[in-house]
C-alpha distance (Angstrom), angle and dihedral (degrees) to the residues before:
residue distance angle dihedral
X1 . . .
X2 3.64 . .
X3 3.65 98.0 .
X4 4.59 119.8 139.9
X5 3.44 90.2 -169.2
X6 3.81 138.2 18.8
X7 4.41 107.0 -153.6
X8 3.99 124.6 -153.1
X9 3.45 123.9 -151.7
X10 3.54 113.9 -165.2
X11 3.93 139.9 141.1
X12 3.50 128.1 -76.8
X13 3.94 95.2 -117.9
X14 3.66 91.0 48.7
X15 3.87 84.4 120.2
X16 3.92 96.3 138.3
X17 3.64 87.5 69.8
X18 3.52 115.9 26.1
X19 3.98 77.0 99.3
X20 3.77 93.3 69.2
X21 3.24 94.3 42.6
X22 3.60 92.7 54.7
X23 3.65 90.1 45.1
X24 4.05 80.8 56.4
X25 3.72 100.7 60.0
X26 3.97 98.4 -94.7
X27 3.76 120.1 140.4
X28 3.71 123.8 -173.9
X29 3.89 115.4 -96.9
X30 3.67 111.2 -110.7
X31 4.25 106.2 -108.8
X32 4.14 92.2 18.7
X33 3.49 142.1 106.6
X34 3.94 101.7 -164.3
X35 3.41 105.2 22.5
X36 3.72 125.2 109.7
X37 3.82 132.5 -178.4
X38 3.45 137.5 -156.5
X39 3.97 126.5 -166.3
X40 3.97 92.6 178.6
X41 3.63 89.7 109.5
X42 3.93 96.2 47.9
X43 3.82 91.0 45.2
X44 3.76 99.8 50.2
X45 3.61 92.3 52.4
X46 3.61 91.5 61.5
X47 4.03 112.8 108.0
X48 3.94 90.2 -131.5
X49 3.97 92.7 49.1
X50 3.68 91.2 42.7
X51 3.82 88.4 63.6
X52 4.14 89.6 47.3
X53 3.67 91.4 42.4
X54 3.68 93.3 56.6
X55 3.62 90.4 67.8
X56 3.74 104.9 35.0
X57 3.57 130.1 47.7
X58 3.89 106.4 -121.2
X59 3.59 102.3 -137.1
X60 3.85 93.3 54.7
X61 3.70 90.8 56.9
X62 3.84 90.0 55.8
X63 3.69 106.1 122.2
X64 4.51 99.8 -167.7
X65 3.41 123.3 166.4
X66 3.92 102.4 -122.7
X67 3.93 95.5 -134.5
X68 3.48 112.3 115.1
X69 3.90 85.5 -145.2
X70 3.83 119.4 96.1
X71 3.72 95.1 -85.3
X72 3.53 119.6 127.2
């Protein structure tokens, strides 16, 4: 696809499923309240990854902190 970074847009009381999108690879964008980001695309396109990736399926390696607060 080409795509570095996939963005979400969502609302701020969205709280049911910040989770998921946690889960997903979104972070919160520094300074926003509905904005989401997502480097997945970026990351797996990197050589080294590529060679990690083949073995493991990236969303099961997603470590999220279930709060749907800003926390990491």
């Amino acid at each position: 696809m080409g795509l570095s970074r996939l963005d979400l847009n969502t609302w701020s009381g969205n709280l049911k499923a910040a989770p998921l999108y946690k889960k997903c690879g979104f972070c919160w964008a520094p300074g926003a309240s509905v904005t989401m980001y997502n480097f997945m695309p970026a990351i797996l396109a990197l050589p080294c990854a590529q060679a990690f990736f083949a073995q493991h399926n990236w969303l099961s390696c997603v470590q999220a902190n279930p709060d749907p607060g800003r926390g990491r």
